[in-house]
Every structure is written in structure tokens, then in C-alpha cells.
N, C-alpha and C positions, 0 to 999 in steps of 0.2 A: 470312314471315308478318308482318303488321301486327299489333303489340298496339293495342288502346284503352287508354283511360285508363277504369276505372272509372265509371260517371256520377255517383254521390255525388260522389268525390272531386274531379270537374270541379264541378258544383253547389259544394259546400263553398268551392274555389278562388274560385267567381265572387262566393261572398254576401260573404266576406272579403274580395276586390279591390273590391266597391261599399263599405267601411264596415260590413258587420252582424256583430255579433257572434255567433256559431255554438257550439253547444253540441254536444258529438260524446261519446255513453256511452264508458264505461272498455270492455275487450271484458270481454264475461262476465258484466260490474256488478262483477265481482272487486277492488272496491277499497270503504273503507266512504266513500270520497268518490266516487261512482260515473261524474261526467262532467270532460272536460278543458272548460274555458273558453277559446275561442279568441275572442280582442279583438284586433280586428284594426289598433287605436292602440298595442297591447303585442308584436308579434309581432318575433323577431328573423329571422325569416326570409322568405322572399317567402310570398303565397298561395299561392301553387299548392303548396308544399312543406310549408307548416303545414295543408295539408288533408289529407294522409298519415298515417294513421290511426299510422305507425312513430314518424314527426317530430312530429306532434301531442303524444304521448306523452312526449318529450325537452325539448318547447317550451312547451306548457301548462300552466296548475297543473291539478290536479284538484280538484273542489268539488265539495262535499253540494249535492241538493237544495235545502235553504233559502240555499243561496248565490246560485241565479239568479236569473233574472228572466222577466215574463212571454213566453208562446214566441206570435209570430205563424205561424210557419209549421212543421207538421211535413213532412221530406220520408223518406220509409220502402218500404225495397225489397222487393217483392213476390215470390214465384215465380209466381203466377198472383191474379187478383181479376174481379171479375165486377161488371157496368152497377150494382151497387146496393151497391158499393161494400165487401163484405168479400172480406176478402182471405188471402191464406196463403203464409206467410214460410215462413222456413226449417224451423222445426217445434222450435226451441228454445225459442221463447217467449219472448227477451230483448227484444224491440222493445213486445211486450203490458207486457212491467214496465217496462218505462222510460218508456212512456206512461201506465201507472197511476202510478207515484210524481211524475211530475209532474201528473196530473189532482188527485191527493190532494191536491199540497201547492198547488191553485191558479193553477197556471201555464200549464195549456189550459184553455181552457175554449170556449163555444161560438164565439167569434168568431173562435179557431183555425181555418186552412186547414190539410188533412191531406192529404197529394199523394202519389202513388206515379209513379215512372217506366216505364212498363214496353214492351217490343213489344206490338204488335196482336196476336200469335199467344200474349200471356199473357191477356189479355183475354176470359175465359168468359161465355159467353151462360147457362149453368149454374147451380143452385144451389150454394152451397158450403159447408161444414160451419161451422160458429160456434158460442161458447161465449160465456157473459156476462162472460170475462175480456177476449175479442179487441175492437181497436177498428178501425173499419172508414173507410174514405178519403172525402174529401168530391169529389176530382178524381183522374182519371186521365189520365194523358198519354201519348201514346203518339206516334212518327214521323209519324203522320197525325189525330190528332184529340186533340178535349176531350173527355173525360167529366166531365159534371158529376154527380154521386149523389144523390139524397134522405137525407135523416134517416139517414145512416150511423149505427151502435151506437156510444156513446161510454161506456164502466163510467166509473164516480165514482171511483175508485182500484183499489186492491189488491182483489182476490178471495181473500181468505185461505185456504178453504176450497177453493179451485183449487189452494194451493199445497202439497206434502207437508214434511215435516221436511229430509230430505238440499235441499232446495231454497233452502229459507229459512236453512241454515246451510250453504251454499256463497254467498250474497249478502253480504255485509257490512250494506248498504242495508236489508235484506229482516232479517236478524236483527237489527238495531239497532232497528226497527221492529215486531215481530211482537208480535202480543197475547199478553199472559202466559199466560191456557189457551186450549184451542178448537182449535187447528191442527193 
């Protein structure tokens, strides 16, 4: 049997082999510094091996949100997404947060590409559920085409009232953050 390699983990490899610097979340968010900073003028290891979410973790610092800098490109994996661009991850909802606390703190904003990789056969002609938390893709790619999406959903940050207690105190990010009452 042939394994592949993950496609993040190729994608990550290549942006780091050109020079860009790559931002990859902690898993979970489980950290109150919730992403690793891979610089790819700082790395003591090759690309392809600091894109290993294992090594990344060994090689990287981890930095708060207000540690980065603005994001040109988001690249986010889908289980299935449909021609107008929402889409449905794994169903934990970490990729929604990670994309809210950087919309919060300024670092997407409209001029961000949000790109999913996926097969033709995730690709739904279908309507698909969405919530004013999700944010939805600007392109899809797929072994055979582009999709380009219209006015995908982008939230302005955090949906507080999407999130319950055991949630926001399993985050570090997310309780370090959370409004005094209301949640």
C-alpha cells in the first residue's frame, strides 16, 4: 500500500521551501499561546519536516494572537463544501475559532484568500447547513478545477453566544478572552 503525504502538510512544506512564513494552530487551541510560528529564516530543520504538525510542535515557538501578523492566505480542510462556498469540517469547530480570533484581532480581513483542498466527489451541488459562527471559502480546488465562490460568510470574530462554558474553559485563548457575563 502507498501512503500519501497529507496535503496540508505538502502545502505547508512548499510555502516554507518558497520563504512564507506559516502559522499552523496548537491542536485543540490547548495552549493560552494557541499557534506555532514557523519562519522559515528560523527553522532548524528542513521544510518538509517542520511542516509535521509532531516537529512543528518541537521546533516552533507558540505565540498569541497578537504575536502575528497579517494572514494572506487561509488554506482549511473540508469533509465536504458546496459551488457557494460553505463548508463542513470535522464538526469540532476548531478551525471556526481559529478563524474568529484572527478575524477579531485584524489579521483577515477582506483581501484574504480562503482556499480548501478537496476531491471533486466532496464538492456538493447541495445546500449545506451554516451557522453565523462558520466561515465559508473564497476558492475551491479540486484535481480538476477552480472554484471561485461569491461573497462567502466571513463572522467579524467570536460568536460568544455559539459558545457554552465547558468550551470557553477548555480554550485558554477563548477564556483568556471571554466577556465577564453573558456566555
Amino acid at each position: 500500500m502507498v501512503r500519501r503525504r497529507p496535503w496540508c502538510l505538502s502545502r505547508r512544506a512548499r510555502a516554507l521551501s518558497e520563504g512564507r512564513t506559516v502559522f499552523m494552530a496548537v491542536p485543540k487551541l490547548a495552549d493560552a499561546r494557541p499557534f506555532y510560528l514557523l519562519d522559515p529564516a528560523a527553522l532548524t530543520v528542513p521544510p518538509a519536516e517542520a511542516a509535521s504538525s509532531k516537529v512543528a510542535a518541537s521546533v516552533a515557538p507558540k505565540v498569541d494572537v497578537a504575536d502575528l501578523s497579517p494572514v494572506d492566505l487561509v488554506v482549511v480542510g473540508s469533509v465536504a463544501v458546496n459551488r457557494n462556498g460553505v463548508r463542513i469540517g470535522k464538526g469540532a469547530g476548531y478551525s471556526d475559532l481559529e478563524f474568529a480570533l484572527l478575524m477579531e484581532a485584524g489579521l483577515i480581513g477582506p483581501e484574504t484568500v480562503v482556499v480548501t483542498t478537496v476531491h471533486g466527489l466532496q464538492v456538493l451541488d447541495a445546500e449545506l447547513p451554516a451557522t453565523g459562527h462558520d466561515f465559508g471559502v473564497d476558492l475551491i480546488v479540486t484535481p480538476d478545477e477552480v472554484i471561485t465562490c461569491r461573497a462567502p460568510h466571513r463572522p467579524t470574530g467570536l460568536v460568544w453566544e455559539h459558545l457554552d462554558a465547558q468550551k470557553i474553559a477548555s480554550i485558554p485563548a477563548l477564556a483568556a478572552r471571554a466577556p465577564a457575563a453573558g456566555c
